[in-house]
C-alpha positions in Angstrom: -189.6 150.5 23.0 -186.1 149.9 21.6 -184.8 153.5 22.3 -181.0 152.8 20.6 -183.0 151.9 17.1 -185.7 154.5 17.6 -182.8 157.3 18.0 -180.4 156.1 14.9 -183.9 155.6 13.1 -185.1 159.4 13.6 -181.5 160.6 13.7 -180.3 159.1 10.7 -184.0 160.7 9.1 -182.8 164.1 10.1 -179.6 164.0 9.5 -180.5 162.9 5.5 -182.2 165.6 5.1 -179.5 168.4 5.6 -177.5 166.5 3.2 -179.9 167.6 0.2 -178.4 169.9 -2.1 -179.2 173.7 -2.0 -179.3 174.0 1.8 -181.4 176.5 2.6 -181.6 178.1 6.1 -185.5 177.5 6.7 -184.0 173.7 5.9 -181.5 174.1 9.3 -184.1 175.4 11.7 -186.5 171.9 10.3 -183.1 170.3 11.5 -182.8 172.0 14.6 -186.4 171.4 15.6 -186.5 168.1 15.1 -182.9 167.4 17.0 -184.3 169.0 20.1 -187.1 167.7 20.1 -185.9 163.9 19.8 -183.2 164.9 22.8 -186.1 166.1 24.7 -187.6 162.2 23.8 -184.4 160.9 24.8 -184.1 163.0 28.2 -186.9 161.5 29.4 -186.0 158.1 28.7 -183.0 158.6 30.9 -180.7 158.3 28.0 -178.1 161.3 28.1 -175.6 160.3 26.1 -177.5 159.7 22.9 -180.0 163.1 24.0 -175.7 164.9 23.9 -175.5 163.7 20.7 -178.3 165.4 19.3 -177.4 168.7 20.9 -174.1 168.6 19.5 -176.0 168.2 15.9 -178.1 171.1 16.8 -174.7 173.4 17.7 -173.3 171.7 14.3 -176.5 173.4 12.9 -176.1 176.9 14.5 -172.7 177.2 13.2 -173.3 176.6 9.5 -175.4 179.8 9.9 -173.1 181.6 11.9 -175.3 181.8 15.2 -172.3 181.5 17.9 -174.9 182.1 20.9 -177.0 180.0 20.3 -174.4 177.0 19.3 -172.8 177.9 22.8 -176.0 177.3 24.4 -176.6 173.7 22.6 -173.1 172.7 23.6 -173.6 173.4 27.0 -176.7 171.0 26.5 -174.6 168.4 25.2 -171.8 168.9 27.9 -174.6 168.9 30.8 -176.3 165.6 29.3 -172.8 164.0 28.7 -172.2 164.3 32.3 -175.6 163.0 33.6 -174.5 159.8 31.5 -171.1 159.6 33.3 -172.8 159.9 36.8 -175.6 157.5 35.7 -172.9 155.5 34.4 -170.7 155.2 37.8 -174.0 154.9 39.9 -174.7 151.4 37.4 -171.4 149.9 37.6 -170.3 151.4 41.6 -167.7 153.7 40.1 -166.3 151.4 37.7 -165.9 153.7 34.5 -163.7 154.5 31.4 -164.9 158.0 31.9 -166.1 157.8 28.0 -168.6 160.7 28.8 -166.5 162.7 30.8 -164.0 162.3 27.8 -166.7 163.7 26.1 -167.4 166.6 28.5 -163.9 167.6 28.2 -163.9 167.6 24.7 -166.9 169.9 24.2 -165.5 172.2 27.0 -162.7 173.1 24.9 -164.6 173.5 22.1 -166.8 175.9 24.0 -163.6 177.8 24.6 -162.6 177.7 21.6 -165.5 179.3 20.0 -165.7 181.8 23.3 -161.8 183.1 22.4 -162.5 183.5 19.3 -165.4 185.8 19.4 -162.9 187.7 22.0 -164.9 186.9 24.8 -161.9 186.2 27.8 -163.4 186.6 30.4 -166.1 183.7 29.8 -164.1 181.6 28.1 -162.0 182.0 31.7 -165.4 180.8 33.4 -165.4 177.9 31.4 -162.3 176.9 32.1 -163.0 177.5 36.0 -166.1 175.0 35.3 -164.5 172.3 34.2 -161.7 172.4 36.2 -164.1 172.1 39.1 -165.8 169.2 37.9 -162.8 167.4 37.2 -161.1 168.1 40.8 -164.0 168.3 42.7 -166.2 166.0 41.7 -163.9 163.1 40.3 -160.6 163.7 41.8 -158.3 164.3 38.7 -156.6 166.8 39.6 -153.8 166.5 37.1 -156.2 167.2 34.3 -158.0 170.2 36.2 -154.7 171.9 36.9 -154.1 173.2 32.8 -157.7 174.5 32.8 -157.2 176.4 35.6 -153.8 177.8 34.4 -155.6 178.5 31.1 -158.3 180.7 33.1 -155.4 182.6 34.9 -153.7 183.1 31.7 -157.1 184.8 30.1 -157.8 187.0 33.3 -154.3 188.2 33.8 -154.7 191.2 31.3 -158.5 191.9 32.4 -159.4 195.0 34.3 -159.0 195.4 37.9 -162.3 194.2 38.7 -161.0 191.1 38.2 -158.1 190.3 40.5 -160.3 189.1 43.4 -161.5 186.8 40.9 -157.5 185.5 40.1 -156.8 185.4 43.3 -159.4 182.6 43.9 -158.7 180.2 41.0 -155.0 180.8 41.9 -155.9 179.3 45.7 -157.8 176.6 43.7 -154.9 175.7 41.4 -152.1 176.2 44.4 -154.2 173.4 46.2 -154.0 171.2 43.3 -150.7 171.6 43.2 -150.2 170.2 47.2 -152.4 167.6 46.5 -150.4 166.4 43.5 -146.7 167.3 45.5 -145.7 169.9 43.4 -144.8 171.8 46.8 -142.3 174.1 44.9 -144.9 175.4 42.5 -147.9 175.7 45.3 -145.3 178.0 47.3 -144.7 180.1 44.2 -148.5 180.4 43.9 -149.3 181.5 47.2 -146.1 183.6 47.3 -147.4 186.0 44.2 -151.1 185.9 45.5 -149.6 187.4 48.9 -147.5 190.0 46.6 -150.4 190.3 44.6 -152.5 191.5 47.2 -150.0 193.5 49.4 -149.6 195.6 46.1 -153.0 196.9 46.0 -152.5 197.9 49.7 -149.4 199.8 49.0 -149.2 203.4 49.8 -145.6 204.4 49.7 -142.0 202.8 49.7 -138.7 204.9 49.5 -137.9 202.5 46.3 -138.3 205.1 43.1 -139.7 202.7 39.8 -143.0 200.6 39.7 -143.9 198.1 42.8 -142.8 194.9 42.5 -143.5 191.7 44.7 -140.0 191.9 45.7 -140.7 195.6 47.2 -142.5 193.8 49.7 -139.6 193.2 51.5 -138.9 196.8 51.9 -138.9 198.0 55.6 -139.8 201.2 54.3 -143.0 200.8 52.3 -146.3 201.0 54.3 -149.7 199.7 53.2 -153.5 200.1 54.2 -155.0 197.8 55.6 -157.4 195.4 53.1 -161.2 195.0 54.7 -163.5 191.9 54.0 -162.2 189.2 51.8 -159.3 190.5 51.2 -157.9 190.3 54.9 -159.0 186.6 54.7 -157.5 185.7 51.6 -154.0 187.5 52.3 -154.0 185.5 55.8 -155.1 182.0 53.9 -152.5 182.5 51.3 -149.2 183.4 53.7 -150.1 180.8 56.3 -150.2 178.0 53.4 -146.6 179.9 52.4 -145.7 179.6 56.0 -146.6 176.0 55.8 -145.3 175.2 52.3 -142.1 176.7 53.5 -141.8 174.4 56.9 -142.4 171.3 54.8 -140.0 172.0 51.9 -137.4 173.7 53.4 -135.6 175.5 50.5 -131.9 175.4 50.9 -132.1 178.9 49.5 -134.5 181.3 50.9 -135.8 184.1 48.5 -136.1 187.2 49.9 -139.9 187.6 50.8 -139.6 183.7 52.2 -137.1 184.7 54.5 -139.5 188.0 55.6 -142.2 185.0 56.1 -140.0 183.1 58.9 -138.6 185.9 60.1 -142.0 187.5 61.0 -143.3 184.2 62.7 -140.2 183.8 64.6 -139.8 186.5 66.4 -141.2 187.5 70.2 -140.9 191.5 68.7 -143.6 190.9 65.6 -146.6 191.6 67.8 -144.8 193.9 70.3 -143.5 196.5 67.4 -146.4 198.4 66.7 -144.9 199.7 63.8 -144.5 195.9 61.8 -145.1 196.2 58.7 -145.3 192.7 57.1 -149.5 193.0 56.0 -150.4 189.6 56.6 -149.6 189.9 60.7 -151.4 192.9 60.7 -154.3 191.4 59.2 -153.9 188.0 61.0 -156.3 186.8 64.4 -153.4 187.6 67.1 -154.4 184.3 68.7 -153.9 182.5 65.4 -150.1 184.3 64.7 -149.2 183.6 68.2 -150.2 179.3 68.0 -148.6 179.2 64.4 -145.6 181.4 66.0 -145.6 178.8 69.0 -145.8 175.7 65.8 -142.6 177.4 64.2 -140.4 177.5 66.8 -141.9 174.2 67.5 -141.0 172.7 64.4 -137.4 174.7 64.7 -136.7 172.3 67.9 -138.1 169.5 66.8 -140.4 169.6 70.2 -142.7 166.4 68.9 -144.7 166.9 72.4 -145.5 170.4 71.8 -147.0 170.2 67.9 -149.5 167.9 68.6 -151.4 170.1 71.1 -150.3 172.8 68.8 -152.2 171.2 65.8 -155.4 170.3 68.1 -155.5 174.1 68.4 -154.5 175.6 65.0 -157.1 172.6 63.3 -160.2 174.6 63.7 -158.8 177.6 62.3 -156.6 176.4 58.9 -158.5 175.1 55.8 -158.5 171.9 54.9 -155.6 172.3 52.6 -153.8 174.0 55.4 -154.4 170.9 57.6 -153.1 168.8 54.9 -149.8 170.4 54.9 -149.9 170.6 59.1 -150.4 166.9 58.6 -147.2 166.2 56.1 -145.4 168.8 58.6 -146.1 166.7 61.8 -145.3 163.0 59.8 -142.0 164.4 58.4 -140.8 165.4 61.9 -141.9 162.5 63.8 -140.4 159.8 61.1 -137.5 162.0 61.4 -137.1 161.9 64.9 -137.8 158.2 64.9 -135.3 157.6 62.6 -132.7 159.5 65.0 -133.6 157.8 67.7 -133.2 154.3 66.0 -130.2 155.3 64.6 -128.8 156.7 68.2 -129.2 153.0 69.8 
């Protein structure tokens, strides 16, 4: 069977009939039915991208009739065929693709959030934008184009309620990897500096500073915290360790404040001795784990190329794989340094 002229055949039929004057509603649900019912046809037949089409025609339908649930669902549809197609698609021609369908995918995405915003509904139209930006980076690499949708979910969360900051917090690590991976170091650092402050402001308790906590107040000898259980712990530790790394790497000629607390607390023999430290991440942090990335700072600080490689061999199995990505550009970085001294001293 000719599916291409079988589909324009039945769609074209359909779509004839909603163009009759005095549209009645009984008229749309005909429509509706008989859309679904040929994308069903066409699902079967392994053809996604025309089976899209004729959900989009069925959310096209919902809307003239003011059913935003329901024209959410069909769009969904459509976006779920649309990328079936694109996988189908890359499978066919081994990953040789314009991406038409995931053009598509993108397109209806932001329609869905669209329509989600303006029903007044944030906080999903903040999951859809977490959705997409994971298909993008995860499963096809483009992490330019997933980094706006998750700055668009961060922006629709921010003013949530309090519930919601653990859920933040994740898409910010999501987005502050993207950033690495696409060398916008400065930006990453920034990231995982505020989701550190972030965090240590939950945990305050008191500070001897009068006014509203601020990340800066972090840097306050005088302010003492609780200590966060369960993912919290492990989230404050992931986020300063990629700070501590970001901050290696880069090198800022100008050290804010709280960067400065960073080094300063992985570079000093008393950190672990004074029981009385209060920089939260430490006191959250593995001992073993502070004392190897201690040992890979003051490392770094001498350039001793002999010791980071057993140093990285041992911090490896305990970073994250963005983590080891920055170790890596660390490690390079020092060793094409030090190869370039040595040329140069001959």
């Amino acid at each position: 069977m000719d599916v291409n002229y079988d589909y324009n055949l039945a769609f074209k039929s359909i779509s004839e009939k909603l163009k009759k004057k005095f549209l009645r509603k009984p008229n749309v649900t005909d429509a509706i039915d008989e859309y679904t019912a040929l994308s069903k046809q066409l699902d079967q037949e392994e053809s996604f991208s025309l089976s899209a089409a004729c959900w989009q025609q069925v959310a096209k339908c919902y809307h003239s009739v003011g059913n935003f649930v329901s024209e959410s669902a069909a769009l969904q549809n459509a976006a779920k065929n649309y990328l079936q197609s694109e996988t189908a698609t890359a499978i066919e021609s081994n990953n040789i693709t314009f991406n038409e369908d995931l053009l598509s995918v993108m397109s209806i995405y932001d329609e869905l959030i669209r329509l989600n915003c303006d029903q007044n509904e944030r906080t999903l139209s903040a999951k859809l934008c977490v959705e997409l930006a994971d298909i993008l980076a995860l499963k096809y690499e483009k992490y330019f184009e997933a980094i706006p949708y998750y700055e668009r979910a961060i922006s629709l969360s921010s003013n949530s309620e309090s519930s919601q900051q653990l859920h933040v917090v994740l898409i910010q690590l999501k987005l502050a990897a993207l950033k690495v991976f696409t060398c916008d170091y400065l930006t990453a650092l920034r990231i995982y500096t505020e989701i550190t402050n972030s965090i240590c402001s939950i945990y305050l308790i008191s500070s001897n500073r009068s006014g509203s906590f601020r990340g800066s107040d972090l840097t306050n000898l005088n302010s003492f915290y609780s200590k966060p259980q369960g993912l919290w712990t492990k989230l404050l530790t992931q986020a300063d360790i990629s700070k501590l790394l970001l901050l290696i790497y880069s090198n800022p000629t100008k050290l804010q404040p709280e960067h400065k607390q960073t080094i300063e607390a992985y570079n000093s023999f008393q950190t672990l001795a004074n029981s009385t430290t209060n920089y939260l991440p430490v006191i959250c942090m593995n001992r073993n784990v502070f004392i190897l990335l201690q040992s890979f700072v003051m490392a770094c600080q001498s350039n001793d190329t002999n010791s980071l490689h057993t140093l990285q061999k041992e911090l490896w199995p305990h970073l994250t794989d963005i983590q080891n990505y920055i170790l890596n550009l660390i490690i390079d970085k020092i060793f094409n340094s030090s190869y370039t001294d040595d040329l140069l001293s001959q």
